[in-house]
RODRENVO-12423 format. One record per atom (N, C-alpha, C): residue number from 1; x, y, z. Coordinates in steps of 0.02 Angstrom, whole numbers, plus 32768, in hexadecimal, padded with zeros to 4 digits. Example, Ala and Ser with C-alpha at 12.3 -4.5 7.8 and 13.67 -1.06 7.14 Angstrom:
// residues 2
[1,[8294,7EE4,8186]]
[1,[8267,7F1F,8186]]
[1,[8294,7F5B,8186]]
[2,[8282,7F90,8162]]
[2,[82AC,7FCB,8165]]
[2,[8285,8002,818A]]
This chain:
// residues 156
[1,[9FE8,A4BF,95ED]]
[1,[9FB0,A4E1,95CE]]
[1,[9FC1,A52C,95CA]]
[2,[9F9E,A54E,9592]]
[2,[9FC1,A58C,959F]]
[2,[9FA1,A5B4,95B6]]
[3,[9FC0,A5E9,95CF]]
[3,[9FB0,A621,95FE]]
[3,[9F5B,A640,95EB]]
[4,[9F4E,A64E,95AB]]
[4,[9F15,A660,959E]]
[4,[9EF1,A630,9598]]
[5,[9EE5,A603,9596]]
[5,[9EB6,A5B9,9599]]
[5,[9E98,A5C5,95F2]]
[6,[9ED6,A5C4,9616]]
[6,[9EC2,A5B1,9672]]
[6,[9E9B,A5F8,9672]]
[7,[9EBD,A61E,965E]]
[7,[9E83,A66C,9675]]
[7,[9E35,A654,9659]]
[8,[9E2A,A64F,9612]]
[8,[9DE8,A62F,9601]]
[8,[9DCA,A5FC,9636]]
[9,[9DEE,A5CD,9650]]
[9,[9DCE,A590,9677]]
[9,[9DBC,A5B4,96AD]]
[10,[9DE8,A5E0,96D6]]
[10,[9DD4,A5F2,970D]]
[10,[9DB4,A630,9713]]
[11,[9DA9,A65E,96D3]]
[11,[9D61,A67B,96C0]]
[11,[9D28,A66D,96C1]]
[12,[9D19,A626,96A8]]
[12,[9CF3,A601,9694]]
[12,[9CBC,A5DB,96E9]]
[13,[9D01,A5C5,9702]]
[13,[9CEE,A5BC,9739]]
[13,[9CC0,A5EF,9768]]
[14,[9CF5,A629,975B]]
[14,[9CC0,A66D,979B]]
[14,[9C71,A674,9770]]
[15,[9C6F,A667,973C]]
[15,[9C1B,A673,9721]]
[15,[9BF7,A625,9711]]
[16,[9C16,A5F1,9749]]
[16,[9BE4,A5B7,974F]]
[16,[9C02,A597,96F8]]
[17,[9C2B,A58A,96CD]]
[17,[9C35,A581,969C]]
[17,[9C7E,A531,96A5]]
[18,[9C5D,A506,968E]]
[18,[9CA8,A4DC,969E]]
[18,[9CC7,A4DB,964B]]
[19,[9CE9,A505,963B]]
[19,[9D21,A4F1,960A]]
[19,[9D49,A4D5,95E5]]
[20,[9D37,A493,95D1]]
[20,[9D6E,A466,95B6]]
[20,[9D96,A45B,957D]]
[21,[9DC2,A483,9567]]
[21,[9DD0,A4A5,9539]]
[21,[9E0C,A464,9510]]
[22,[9DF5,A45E,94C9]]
[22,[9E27,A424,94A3]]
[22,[9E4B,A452,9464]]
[23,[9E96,A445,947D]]
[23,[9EB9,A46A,9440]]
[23,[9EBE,A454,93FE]]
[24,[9EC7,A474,93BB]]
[24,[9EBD,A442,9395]]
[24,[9EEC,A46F,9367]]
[25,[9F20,A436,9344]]
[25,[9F4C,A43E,9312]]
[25,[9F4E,A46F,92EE]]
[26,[9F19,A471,92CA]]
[26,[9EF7,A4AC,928D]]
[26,[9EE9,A4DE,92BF]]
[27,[9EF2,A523,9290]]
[27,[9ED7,A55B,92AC]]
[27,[9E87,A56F,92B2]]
[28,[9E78,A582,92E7]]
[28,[9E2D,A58D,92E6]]
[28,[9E2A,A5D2,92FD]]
[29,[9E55,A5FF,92DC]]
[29,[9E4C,A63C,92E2]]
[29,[9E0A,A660,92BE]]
[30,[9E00,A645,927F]]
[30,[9DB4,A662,926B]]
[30,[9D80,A624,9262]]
[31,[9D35,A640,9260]]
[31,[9D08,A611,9270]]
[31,[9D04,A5CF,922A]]
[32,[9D3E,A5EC,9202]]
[32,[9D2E,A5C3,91D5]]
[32,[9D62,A580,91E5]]
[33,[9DA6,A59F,9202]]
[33,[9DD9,A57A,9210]]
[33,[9DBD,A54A,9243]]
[34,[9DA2,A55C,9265]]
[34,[9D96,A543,9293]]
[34,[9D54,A506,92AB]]
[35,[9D34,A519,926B]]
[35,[9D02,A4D6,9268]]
[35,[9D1E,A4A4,924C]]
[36,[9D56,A4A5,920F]]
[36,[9D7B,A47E,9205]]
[36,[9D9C,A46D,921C]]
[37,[9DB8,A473,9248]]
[37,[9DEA,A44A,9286]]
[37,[9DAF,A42F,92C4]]
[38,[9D7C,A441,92C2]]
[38,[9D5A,A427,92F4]]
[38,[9D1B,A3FE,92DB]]
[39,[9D1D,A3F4,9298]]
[39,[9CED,A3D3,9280]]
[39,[9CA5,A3E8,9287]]
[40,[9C8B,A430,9288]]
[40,[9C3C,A434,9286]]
[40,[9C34,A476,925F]]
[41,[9C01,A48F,9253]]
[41,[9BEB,A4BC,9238]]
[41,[9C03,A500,9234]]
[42,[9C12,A517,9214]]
[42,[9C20,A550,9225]]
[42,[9BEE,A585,9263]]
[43,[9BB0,A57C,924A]]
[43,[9B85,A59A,9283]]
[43,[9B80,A570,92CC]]
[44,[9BA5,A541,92C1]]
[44,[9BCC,A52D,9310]]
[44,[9BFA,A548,9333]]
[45,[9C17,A57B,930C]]
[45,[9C3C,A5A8,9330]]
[45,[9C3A,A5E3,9341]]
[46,[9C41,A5F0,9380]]
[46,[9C25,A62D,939C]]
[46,[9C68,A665,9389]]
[47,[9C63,A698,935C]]
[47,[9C89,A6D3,9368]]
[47,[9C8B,A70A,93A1]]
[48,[9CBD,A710,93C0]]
[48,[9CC9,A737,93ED]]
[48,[9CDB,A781,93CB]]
[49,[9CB9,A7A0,93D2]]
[49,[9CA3,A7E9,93AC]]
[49,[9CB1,A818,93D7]]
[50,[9CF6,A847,93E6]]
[50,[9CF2,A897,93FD]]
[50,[9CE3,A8B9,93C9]]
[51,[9CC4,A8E9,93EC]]
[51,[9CA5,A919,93C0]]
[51,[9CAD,A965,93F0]]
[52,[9CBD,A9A6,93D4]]
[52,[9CB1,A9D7,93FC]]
[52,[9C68,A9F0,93F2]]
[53,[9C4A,AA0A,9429]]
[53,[9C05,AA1E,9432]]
[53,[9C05,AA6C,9436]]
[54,[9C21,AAA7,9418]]
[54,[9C24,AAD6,9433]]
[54,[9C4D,AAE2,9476]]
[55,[9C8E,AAC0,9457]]
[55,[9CC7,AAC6,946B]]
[55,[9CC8,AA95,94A3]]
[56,[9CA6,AA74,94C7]]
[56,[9CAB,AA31,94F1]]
[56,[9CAD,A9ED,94CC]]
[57,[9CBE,A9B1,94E4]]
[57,[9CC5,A968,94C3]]
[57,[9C8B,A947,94D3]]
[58,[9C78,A922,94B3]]
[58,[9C38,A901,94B4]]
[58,[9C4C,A8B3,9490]]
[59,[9C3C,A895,94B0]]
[59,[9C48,A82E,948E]]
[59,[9BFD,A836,9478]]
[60,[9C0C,A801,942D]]
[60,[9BB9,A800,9404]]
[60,[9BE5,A7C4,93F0]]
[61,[9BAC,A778,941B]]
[61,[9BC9,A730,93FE]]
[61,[9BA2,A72C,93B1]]
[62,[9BC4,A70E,938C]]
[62,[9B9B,A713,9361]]
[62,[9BAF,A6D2,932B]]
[63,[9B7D,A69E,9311]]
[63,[9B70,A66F,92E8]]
[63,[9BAD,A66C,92C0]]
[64,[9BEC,A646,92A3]]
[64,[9C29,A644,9287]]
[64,[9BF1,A64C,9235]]
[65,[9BC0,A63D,921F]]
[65,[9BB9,A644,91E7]]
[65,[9B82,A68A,91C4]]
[66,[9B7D,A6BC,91FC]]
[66,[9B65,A6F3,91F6]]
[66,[9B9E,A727,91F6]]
[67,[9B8A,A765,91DC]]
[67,[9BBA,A7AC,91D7]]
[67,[9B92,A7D3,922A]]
[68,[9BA0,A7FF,9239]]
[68,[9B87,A830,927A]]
[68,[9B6C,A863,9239]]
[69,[9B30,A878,9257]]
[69,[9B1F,A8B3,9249]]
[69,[9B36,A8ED,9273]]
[70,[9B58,A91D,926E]]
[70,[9B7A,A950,9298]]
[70,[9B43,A989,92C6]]
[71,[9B1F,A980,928B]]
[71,[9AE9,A9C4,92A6]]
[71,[9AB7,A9AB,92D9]]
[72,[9AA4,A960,92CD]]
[72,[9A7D,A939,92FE]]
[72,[9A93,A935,933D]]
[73,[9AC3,A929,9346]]
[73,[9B01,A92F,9368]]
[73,[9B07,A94B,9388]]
[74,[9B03,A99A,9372]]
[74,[9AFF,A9EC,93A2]]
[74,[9ABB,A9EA,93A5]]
[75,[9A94,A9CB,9395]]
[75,[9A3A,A9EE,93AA]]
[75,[9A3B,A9BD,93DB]]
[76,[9A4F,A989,93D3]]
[76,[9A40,A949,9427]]
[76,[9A5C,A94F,9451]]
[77,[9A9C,A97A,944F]]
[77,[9AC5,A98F,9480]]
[77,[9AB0,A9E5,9490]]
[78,[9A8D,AA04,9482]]
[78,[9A66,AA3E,9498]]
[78,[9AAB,AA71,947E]]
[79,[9AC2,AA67,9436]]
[79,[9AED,AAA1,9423]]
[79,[9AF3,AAAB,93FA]]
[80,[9B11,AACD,93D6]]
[80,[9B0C,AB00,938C]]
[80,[9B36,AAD2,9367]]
[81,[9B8B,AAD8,937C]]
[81,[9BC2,AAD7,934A]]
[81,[9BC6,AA96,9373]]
[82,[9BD8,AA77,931C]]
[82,[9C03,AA34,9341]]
[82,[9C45,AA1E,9304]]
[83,[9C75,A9F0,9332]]
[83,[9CC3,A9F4,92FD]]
[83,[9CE8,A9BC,9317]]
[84,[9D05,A997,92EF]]
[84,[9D17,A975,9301]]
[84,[9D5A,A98C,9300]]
[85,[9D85,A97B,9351]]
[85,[9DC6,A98D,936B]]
[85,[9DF8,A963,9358]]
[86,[9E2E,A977,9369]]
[86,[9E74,A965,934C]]
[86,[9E70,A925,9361]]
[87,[9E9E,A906,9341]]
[87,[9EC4,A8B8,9373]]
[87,[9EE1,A8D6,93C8]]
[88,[9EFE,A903,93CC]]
[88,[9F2B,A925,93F0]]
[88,[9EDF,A936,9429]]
[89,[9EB2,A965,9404]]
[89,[9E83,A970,942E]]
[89,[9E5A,A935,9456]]
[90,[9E4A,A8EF,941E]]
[90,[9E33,A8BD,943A]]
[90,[9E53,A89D,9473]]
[91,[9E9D,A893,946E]]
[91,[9EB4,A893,94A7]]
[91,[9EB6,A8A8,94E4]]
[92,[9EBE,A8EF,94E1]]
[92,[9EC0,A911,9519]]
[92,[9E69,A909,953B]]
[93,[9E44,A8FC,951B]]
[93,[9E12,A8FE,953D]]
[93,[9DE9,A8B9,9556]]
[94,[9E0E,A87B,9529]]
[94,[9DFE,A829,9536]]
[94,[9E32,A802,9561]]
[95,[9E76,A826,955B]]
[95,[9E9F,A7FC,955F]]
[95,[9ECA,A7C1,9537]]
[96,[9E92,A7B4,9509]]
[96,[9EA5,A783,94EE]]
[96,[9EB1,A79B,948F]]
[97,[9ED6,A778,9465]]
[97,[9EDA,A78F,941A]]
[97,[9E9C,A77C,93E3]]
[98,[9EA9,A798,93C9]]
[98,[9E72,A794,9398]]
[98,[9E81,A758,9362]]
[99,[9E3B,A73C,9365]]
[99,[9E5F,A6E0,9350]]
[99,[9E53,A6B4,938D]]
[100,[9E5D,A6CD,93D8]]
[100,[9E4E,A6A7,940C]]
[100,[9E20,A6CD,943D]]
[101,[9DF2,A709,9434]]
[101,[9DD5,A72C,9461]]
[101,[9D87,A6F3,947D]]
[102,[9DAB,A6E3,94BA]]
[102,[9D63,A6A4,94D6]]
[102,[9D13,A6F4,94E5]]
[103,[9CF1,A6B6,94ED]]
[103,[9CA0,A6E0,94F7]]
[103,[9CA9,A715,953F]]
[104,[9CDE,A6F4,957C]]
[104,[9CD9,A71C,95BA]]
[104,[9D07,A70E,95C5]]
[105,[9D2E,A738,961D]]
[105,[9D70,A739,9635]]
[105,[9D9B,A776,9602]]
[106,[9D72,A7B1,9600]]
[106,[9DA3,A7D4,95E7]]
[106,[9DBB,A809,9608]]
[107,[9DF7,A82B,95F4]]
[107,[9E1B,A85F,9631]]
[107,[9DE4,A89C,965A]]
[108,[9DA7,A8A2,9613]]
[108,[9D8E,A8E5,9618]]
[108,[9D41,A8D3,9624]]
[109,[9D1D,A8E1,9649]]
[109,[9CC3,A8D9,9659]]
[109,[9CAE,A8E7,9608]]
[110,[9C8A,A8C2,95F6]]
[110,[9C6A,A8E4,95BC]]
[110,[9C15,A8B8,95BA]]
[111,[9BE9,A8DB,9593]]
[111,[9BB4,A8C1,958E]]
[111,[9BB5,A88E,9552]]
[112,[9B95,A866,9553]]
[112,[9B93,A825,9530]]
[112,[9B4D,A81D,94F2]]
[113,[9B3E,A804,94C0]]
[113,[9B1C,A7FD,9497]]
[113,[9B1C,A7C4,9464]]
[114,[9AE1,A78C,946B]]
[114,[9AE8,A75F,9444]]
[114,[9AAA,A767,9408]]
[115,[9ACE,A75B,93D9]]
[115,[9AB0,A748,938B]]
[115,[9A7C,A70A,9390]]
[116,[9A47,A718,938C]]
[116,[9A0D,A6EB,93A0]]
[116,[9A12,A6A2,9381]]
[117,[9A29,A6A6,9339]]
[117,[9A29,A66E,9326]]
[117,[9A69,A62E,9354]]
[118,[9A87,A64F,9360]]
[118,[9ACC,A62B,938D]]
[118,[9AB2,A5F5,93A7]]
[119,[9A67,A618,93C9]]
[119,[9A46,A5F6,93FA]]
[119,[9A26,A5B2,93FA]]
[120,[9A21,A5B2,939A]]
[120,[99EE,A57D,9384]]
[120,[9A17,A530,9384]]
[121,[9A60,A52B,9399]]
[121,[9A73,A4FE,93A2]]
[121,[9A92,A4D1,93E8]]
[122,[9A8A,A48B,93DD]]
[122,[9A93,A47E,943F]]
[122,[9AF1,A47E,944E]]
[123,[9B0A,A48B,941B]]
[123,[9B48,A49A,942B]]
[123,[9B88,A4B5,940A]]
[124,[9BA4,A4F4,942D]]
[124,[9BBC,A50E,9403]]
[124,[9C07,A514,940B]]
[125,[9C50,A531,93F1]]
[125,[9C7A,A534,9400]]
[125,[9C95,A568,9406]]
[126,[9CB6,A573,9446]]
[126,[9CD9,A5D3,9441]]
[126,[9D23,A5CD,9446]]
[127,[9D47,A5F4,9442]]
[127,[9D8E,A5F6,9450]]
[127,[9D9A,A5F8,948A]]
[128,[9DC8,A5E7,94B4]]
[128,[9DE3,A5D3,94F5]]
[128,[9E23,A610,94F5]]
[129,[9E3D,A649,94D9]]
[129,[9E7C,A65E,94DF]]
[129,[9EB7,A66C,94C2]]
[130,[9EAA,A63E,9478]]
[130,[9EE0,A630,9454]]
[130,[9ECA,A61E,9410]]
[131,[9EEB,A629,93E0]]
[131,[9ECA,A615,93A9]]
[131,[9ECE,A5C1,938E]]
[132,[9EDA,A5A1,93B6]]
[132,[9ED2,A55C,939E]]
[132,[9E9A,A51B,93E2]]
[133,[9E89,A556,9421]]
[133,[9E71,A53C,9449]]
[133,[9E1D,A559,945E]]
[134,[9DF2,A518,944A]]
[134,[9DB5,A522,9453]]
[134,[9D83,A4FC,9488]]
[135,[9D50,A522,94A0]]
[135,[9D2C,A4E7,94B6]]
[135,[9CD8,A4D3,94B2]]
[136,[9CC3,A4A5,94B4]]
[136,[9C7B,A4A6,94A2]]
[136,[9C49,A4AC,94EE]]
[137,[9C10,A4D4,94D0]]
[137,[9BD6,A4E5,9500]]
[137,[9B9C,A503,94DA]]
[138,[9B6E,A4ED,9523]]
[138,[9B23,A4E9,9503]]
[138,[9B24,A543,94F4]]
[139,[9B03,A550,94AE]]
[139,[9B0C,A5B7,94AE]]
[139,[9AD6,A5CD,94DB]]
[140,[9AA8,A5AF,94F1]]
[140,[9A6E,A5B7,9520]]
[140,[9A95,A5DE,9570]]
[141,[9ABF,A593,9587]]
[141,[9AEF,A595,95B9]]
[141,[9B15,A5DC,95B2]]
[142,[9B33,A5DF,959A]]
[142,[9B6C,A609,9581]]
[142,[9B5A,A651,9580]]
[143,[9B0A,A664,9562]]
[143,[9AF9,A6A5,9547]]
[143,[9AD7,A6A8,959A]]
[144,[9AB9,A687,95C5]]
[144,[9A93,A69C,9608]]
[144,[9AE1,A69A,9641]]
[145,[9B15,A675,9622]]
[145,[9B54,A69D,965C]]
[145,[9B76,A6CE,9647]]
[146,[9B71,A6E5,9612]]
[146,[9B9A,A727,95FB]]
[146,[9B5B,A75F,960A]]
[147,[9B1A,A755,9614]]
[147,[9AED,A77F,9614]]
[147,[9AF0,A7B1,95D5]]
[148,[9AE1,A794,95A7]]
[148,[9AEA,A790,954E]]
[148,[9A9C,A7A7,954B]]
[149,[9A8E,A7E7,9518]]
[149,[9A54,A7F7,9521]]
[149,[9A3E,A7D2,94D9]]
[150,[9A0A,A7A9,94BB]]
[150,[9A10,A78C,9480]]
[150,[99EB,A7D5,944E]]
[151,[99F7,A7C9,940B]]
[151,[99E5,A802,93EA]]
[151,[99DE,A7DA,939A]]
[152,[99CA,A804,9370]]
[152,[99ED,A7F6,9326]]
[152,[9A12,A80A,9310]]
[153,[9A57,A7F8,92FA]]
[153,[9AB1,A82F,92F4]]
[153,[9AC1,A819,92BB]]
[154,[9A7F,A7E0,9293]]
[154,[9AA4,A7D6,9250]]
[154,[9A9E,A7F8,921B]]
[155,[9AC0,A80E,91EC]]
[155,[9ACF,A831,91BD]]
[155,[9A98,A801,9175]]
[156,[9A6C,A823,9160]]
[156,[9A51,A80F,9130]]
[156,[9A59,A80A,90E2]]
């Protein structure tokens, strides 16, 4: 299994989360790729969203068939400027690449934010680490162990 998959599992684990992550052939690097290899909706897939907040990282999960509103974004996170950071920056601050950034277990503390609608379904899929490895959970579950503040982040 690879190296970024076991960090997810045993992330997962320290916030009460059991992980069971299924790799799959096709790439599920974007939410679109990735309902197609996993067979559900696009708004079954949870996007793992860095974002800078006035120069800090902030995760905003958000519905695979919605855009982020940016400015919602900085007003729910109590800040002005918001930007979305490099691949390079996402890294350094998740650990993991962009294409595989899971909901938690990342290098850097950051505050968390879920897209309300995420919520309206009993199960959703996030990335595990890698861009072809995902796993499913209730977004209910998921948004009360990341301590995910819920908001509206969709772009109208």
């Amino acid at each position: 299994m690879h190296p970024n998959v076991m960090a997810v599992i045993e992330a997962g684990r320290r916030i009460g989360l059991e992980v069971v992550p299924k790799e799959f052939q096709e790439s599920t690097r974007t939410a679109a790729e990735a309902a197609e290899a996993i067979g559900v909706e696009p708004a079954q897939i949870v996007k793992s969203l860095i974002f800078m907040i006035d120069d800090r990282p902030v995760i905003a999960l958000v519905s695979g068939d919605k855009r982020l509103d940016e400015a919602k974004l900085a007003a729910a996170a109590g800040g002005l400027r918001c930007r979305r950071p490099g691949a390079d920056e996402v890294r350094s601050a998740t650990g993991f690449p962009v294409g595989g950034v899971p909901p938690f277990g990342h290098a850097v503390a950051m505050p968390a934010f879920v897209e309300q609608t995420l919520l309206a379904h009993d199960v959703v899929w996030a990335a595990a680490g890698t861009p072809h490895v995902n796993f499913a959970i209730d977004p209910r579950r998921l948004a009360a162990a990341v301590k995910a503040v819920t908001a509206d982040l969709a772009a109208t």
